[in-house]
N, C-alpha and C positions, 0 to 999 in steps of 0.2 A: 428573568427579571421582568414584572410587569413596567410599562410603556404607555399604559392605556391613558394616564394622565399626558405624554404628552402628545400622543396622538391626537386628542381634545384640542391641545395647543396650537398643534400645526395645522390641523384642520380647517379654525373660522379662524386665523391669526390676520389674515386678510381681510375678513372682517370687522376684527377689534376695535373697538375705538375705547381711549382711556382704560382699560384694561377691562374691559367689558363685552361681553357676546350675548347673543338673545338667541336659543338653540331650540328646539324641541325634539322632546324623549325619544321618537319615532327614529330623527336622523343620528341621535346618541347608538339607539339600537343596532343599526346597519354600522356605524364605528367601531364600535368594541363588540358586534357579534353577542349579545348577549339579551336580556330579556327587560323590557321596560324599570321590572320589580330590581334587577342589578342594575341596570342605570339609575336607580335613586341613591341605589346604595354606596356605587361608586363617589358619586357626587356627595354623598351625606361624609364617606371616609376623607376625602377629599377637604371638605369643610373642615374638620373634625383636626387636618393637619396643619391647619393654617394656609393651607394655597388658596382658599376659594371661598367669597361666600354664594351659596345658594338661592337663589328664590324663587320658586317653583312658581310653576303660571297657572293663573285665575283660567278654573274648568277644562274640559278636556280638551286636546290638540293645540293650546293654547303654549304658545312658548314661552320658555322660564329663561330668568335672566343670572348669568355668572360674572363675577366680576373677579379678577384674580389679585391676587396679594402683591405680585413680583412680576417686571415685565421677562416677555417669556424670553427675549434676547440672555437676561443675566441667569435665566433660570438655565439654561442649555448650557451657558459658560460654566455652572457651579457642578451639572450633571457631568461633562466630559472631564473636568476639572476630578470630580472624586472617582469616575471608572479607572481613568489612568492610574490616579495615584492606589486606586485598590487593583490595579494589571488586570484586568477583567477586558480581557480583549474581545472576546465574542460578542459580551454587552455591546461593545463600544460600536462596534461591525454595526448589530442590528439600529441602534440607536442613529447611528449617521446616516441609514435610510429612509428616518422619517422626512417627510418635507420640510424640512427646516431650511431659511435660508442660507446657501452656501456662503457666502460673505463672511458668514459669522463662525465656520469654520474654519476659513482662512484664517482668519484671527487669532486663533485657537492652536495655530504652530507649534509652538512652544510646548503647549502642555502633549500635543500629539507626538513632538518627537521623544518626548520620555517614554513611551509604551514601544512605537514604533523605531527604536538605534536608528533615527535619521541622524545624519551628519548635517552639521552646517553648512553653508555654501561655501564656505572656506576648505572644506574636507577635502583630503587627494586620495580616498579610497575609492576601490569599485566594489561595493557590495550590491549583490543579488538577493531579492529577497523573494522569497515564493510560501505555500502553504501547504501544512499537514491534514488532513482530516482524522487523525486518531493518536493517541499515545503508539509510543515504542515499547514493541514485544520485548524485542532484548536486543544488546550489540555484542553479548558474547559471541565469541564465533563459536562455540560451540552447540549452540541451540538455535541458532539463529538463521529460519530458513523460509523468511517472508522475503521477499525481494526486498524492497526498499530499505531494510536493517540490513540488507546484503551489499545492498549497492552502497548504503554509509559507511559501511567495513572496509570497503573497495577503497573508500577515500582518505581512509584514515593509518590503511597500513598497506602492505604491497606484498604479494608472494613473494616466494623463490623464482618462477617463474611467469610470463601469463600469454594466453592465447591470441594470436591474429586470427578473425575469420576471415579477414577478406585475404589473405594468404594462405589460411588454414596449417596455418603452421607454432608451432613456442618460439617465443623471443624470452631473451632473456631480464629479468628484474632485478629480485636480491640477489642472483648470482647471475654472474657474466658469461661463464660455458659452465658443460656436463659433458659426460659422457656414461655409458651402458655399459654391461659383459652382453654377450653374444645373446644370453639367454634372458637379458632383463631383468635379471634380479638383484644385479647390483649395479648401484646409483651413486654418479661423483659429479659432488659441485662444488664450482669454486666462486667463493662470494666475491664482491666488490669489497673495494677496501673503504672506510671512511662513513660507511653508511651511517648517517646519525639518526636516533629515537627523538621523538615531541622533547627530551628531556636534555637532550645535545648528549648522552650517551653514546656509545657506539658499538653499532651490530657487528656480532660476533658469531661464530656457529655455536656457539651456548646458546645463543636466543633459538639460533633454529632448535637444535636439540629440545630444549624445553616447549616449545610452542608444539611440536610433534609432541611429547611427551605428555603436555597436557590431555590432548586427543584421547590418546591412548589408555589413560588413567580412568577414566570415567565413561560409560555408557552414553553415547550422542549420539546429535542429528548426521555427523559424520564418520563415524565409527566403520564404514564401510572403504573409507579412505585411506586408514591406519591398520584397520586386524591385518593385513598383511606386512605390516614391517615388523621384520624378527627384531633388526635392533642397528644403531647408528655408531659409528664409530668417527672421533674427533680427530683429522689428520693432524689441525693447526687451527687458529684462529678464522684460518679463509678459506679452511677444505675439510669438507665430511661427505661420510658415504653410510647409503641408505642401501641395509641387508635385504632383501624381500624374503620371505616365505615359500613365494611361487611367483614364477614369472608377468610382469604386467607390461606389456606394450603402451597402453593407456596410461601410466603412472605420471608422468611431467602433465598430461590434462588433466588428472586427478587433483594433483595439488597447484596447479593454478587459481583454483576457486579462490576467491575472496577471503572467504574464510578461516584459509590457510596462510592467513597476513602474519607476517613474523610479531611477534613480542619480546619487550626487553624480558628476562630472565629471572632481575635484579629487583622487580615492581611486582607485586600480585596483582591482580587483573582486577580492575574497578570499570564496569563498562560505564563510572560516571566519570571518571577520568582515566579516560582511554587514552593509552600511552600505543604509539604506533610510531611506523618508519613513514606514513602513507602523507601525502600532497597538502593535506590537509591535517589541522589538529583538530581536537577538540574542545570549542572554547566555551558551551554552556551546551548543559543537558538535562532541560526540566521540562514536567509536562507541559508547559506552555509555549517555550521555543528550543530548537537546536539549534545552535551557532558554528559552521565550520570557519577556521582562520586558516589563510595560507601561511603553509610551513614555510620558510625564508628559507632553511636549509635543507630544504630537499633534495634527494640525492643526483636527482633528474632536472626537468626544466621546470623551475618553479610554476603555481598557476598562477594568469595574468589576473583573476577575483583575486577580490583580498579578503573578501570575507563574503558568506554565503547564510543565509538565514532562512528556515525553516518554522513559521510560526504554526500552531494546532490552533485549527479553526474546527469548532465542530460542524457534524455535515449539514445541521439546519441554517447555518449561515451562510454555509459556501455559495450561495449565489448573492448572497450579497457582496460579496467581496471584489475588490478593485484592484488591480497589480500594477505595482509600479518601481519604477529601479529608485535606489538612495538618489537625490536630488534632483528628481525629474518631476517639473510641476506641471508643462505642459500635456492635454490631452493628448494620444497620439493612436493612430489606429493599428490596433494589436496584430500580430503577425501569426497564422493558426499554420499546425502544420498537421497532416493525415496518416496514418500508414495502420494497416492490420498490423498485431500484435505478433507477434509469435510465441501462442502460447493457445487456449482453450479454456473455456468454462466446461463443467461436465458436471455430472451426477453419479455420483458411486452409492453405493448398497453398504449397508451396515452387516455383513454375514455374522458378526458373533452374537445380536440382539435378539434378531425375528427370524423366525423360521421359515415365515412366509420368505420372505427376499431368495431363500434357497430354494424356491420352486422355479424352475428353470421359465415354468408359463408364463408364471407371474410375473419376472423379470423382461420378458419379451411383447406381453403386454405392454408397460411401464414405456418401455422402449418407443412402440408405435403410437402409445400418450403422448410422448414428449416430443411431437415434431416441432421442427422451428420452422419451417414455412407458416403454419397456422399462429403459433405465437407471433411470429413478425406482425405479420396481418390482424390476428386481432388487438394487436397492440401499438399500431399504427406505426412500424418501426422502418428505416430504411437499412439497404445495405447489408444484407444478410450475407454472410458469409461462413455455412453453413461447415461444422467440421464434421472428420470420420476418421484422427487422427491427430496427433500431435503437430504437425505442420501446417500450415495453412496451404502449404505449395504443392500440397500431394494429396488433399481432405478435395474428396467429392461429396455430392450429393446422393443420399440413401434414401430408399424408398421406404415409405411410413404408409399404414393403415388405420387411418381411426376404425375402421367398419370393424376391424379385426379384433380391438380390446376386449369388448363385451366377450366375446367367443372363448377369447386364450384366460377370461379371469374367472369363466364359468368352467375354464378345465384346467384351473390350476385347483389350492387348496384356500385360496381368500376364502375368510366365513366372515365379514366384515367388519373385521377388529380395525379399530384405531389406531391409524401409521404416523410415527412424527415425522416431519420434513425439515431439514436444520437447513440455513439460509442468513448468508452475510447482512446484516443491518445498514444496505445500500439503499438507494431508491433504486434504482434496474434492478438489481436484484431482488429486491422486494415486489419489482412488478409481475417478474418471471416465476418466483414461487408462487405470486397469488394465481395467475393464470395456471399452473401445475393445478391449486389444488382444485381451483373452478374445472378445468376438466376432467380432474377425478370425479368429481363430483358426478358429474354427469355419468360415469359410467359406474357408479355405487362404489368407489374408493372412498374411505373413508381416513383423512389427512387431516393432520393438527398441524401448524405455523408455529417455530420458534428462532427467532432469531438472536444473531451470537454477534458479539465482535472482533474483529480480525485482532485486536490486541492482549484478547482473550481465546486466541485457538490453541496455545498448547496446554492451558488449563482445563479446556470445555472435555468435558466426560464423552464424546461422541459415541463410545464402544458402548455405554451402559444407556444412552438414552437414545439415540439417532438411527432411523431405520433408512433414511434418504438423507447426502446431504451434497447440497449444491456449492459446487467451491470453483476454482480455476488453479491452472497451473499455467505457469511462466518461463521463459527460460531465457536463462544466460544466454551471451555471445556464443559458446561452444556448446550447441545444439547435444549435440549427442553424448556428454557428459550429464550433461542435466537430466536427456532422457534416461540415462539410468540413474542418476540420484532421485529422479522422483521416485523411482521403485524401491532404492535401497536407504532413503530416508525414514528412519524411524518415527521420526517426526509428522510425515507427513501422512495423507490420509491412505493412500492405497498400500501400506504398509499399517495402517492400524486397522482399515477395514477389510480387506481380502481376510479370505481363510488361506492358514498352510498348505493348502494344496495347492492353491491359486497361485501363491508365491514360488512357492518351490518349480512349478510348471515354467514360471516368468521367470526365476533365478537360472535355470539350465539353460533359456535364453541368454542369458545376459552373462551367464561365465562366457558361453562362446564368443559374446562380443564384448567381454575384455582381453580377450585373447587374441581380437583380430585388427590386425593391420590395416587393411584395407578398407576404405570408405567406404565401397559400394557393399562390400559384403555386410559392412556396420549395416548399412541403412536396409540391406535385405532382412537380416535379423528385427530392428523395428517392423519392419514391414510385418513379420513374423509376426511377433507381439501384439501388436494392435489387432493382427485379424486373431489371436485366440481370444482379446479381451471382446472383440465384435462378436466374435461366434456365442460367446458364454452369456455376453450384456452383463460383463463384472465390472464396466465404467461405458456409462452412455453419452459418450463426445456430443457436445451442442453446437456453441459457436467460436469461432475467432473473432475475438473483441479487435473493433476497430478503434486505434488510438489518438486521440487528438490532445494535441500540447499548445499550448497561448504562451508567445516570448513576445515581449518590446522590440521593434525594429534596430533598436542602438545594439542590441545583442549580437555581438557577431563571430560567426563561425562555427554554429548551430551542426554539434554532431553527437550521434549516440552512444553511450555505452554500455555495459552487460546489462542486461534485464530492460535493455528499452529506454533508460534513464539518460538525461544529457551528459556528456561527458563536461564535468565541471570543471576539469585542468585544461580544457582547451577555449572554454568561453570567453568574452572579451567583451567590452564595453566601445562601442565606436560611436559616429556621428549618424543622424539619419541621412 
């Protein structure tokens, strides 16, 4: 939405007298960014609306005088007045950044809590309110393998089981004990009794049975979780058991994921109303806000939010943006907190597109292009925390050769064909491909820029157009479950872009560590892994992103949960 009227406004409003300014074209210019000949034109359309008469100034540099129809006070009231009522939140974002006086916002209460679910002061809720930068991929659990649609999952239904890391151990959820055969292949759990659905239903091992059952039915992002159960058999309403195929030691981590949140049986699955067992419901789901409500009858300890809001802000606004709890008017100085991610940004190769990519040179090249000390640096960045692996806690620093590119892309098979580079529609991210492709540059790589949206990744065609593409990977609380669903993720990228060979190499890893017991030998087996994708350069590790989260000091008892995210059943509302 053009603004540039009242930018006009807020400008000389200081100056105004009787609804008159005396301006000239030059300082119009530098306001609206645009060229003498459109500041007439501005001003003529302007006229033409009835906001303004015009009267250009006698000779050049000579300033012209505007007199406005409306003072600008009622004119702001009637602009916030129609964003609201059309929900045009982003407008509304950019809009309350022009310098208009705040006064006149204050005023304006009323019509802002209609956009914004503020409560009255009378209200006894605690709601949280925070922001999206993008629509939702999906909430089915079936496809759904971006984190943030994972961590929503997490909230709204609850496993069978779910992991402690700081014990590294299974506690129990929708079932209270289990037990194993000797050889792991058969699985007995017995559920809690009473467990209620969003609908006051009550969980049953039907729900389980069908929520496995769905999996199984259809090709998915978890399919690697279910090919192996032969088949389930119903003792009672509180007791089933899970046949396996072949033995899995791993199985109780396998189905803790989120994704594997029981569903009632009885409902077909509408991820716009998502029926779950989980802490929260789901009480609005459009592209504008997500609303979670605490479930009252949860089976566990209720959460002390009462309701939690999630508004989409697109990313050109996000620095305008102001955070604030329901009914907190006072300024107050935000509470930021640090920690490296556990997780990676990285660059994978498209093996079914270019040929070139399959030149082992050329890959090793590419490799000694992409250092991140020099991106740091010439990007002015802090804090490098350089990966060579999936952890941050075990990623050293690797030695890089610019001197060496030129060499390895004159003995590979490059004839200087055009490579596309696919790249999240971030600004960092957008800074790090443009420097990728300016270094190509320099050494006769020849790269195209396209960027995708992360709400559009399981659509985006990467196999048929994408020769490089820049993404990250995240991970759950249970480290070493996610390191192999990043592999056995259909969904995800090193599963559409590796070749069968590569996979297959990485799968006879990854039987052995489903089969293993033992942590350390788990973690030797990555260790594995990582050095044959280093040896190949089938995925060129970059950085661990360092993460920073802004809370309100009233916030209290600030801890995390799977994927890095706050855990929202524990948060709380206190005094400063």
């Amino acid at each position: 939405m053009d603004f540039s009227y009242f930018e006009l406004r807020a400008h000389y409003y200081a100056t105004e007298q009787n609804l008159t300014i005396h301006c000239r074209l030059a300082d119009l210019e530098s306001i609206w960014f645009c060229t003498a000949k459109n500041c007439k034109r501005k001003l003529r359309k302007y006229e033409s609306e009835g906001l303004l008469r015009y009267t250009p100034g006698r000779g050049r540099g000579n300033s012209s005088t505007l007199t406005f129809s409306l003072p600008f006070k009622q004119e702001v009231e009637e602009m916030v007045t129609s964003l609201v009522a059309a929900d045009r939140l982003d407008d509304l974002l950019t809009f309350l950044q022009l310098p208009i006086p705040k006064q006149w916002i204050t005023g304006l209460t009323t019509e802002l809590n209609q956009l914004f679910g503020f409560q009255g002061p009378h209200a006894q809720k605690d709601i949280l309110r925070t922001i999206i930068a993008r629509k939702l991929t999906t909430l089915d659990p079936l496809f759904s393998s971006i984190t943030f649609e994972s961590f929503l999952i997490g909230q709204l239904g609850d496993p069978l089981v779910t992991y402690n890391k700081e014990m590294d151990k299974i506690e129990p959820r929708i079932a209270h004990h289990w037990k194993s055969n000797d050889s792991h292949t058969l699985w007995t759990f017995y559920i809690r009794k009473g467990i209620q659905f969003h609908d006051h239903s009550t969980l049953t091992t039907k729900d389980i049975e069908y929520t496995f059952n769905r999996f199984k039915a259809v090709d998915n992002a978890y399919s690697w979780v279910v090919e192996h159960i032969d088949r389930m058999n119903l003792l009672s309403d509180y007791t089933i058991e899970f046949y396996l195929k072949e033995q899995n030691p791993l199985f109780l981590r396998f189905i803790s994921i989120a994704n594997f949140s029981i569903l009632p049986h009885h409902i077909s699955f509408d991820e716009k109303e998502w029926v779950g067992s989980g802490a929260f419901r789901l009480k609005e789901n459009s592209d504008q806000k997500i609303v979670l409500s605490a479930f009252d009858s949860y089976f566990l300890e209720r959460p002390i939010l009462d309701e939690v809001q999630f508004v989409r802000v697109d990313h050109s606004a996000l620095h305008n943006v102001t955070f604030h709890l329901e009914n907190e008017e006072e300024q107050i100085q935000l509470q930021k907190t640090k920690e490296i991610e556990v997780g990676y940004r990285f660059l994978v190769f498209n093996f079914h597109r270019s040929a070139i990519v399959n030149d082992a040179k050329f890959r090793e090249a590419i490799y000694h292009l992409l250092d991140m000390k020099r991106m740091w640096r010439d990007l002015d960045r802090e804090h490098l925390v350089e990966a060579s692996g999936n952890f941050y806690w075990n990623s050293e620093e690797r030695d890089r050769s610019f001197e060496k590119v030129r060499e390895l892309i004159e003995e590979s098979s490059y004839e200087g064909e055009t490579l596309r580079v696919y790249q999240l529609n971030k600004e960092h991210a957008i800074e790090e491909a443009n420097w990728f492709m300016e270094a190509g540059k320099k050494v006769g790589i020849q790269l195209e820029l396209h960027l995708f949206q992360l709400d559009s990744f399981y659509t985006e065609d990467f196999e048929q157009h994408a020769d490089f593409i820049f993404m990250g990977e995240v991970s759950s609380s249970d480290h070493h479950v996610s390191f192999y669903g990043s592999f056995k993720n259909k969904a995800l990228l090193f599963r559409r872009m590796l070749l069968p060979s590569h996979l297959g190499k990485i799968d006879s890893y990854l039987n052995q560590f489903k089969m293993e017991s033992s942590t350390a030998k788990r973690e030797q087996i990555i260790n594995e892994i990582e050095s044959y994708i280093k040896r190949e350069n089938l995925i060129l590790y970059m950085h661990h992103p360092i993460k920073q989260q802004t809370f309100h000091p009233m916030i209290q008892d600030i801890q995390f949960d799977s994927f890095g995210y706050v855990d929202l059943r524990r948060l709380w509302v206190g005094k400063v």
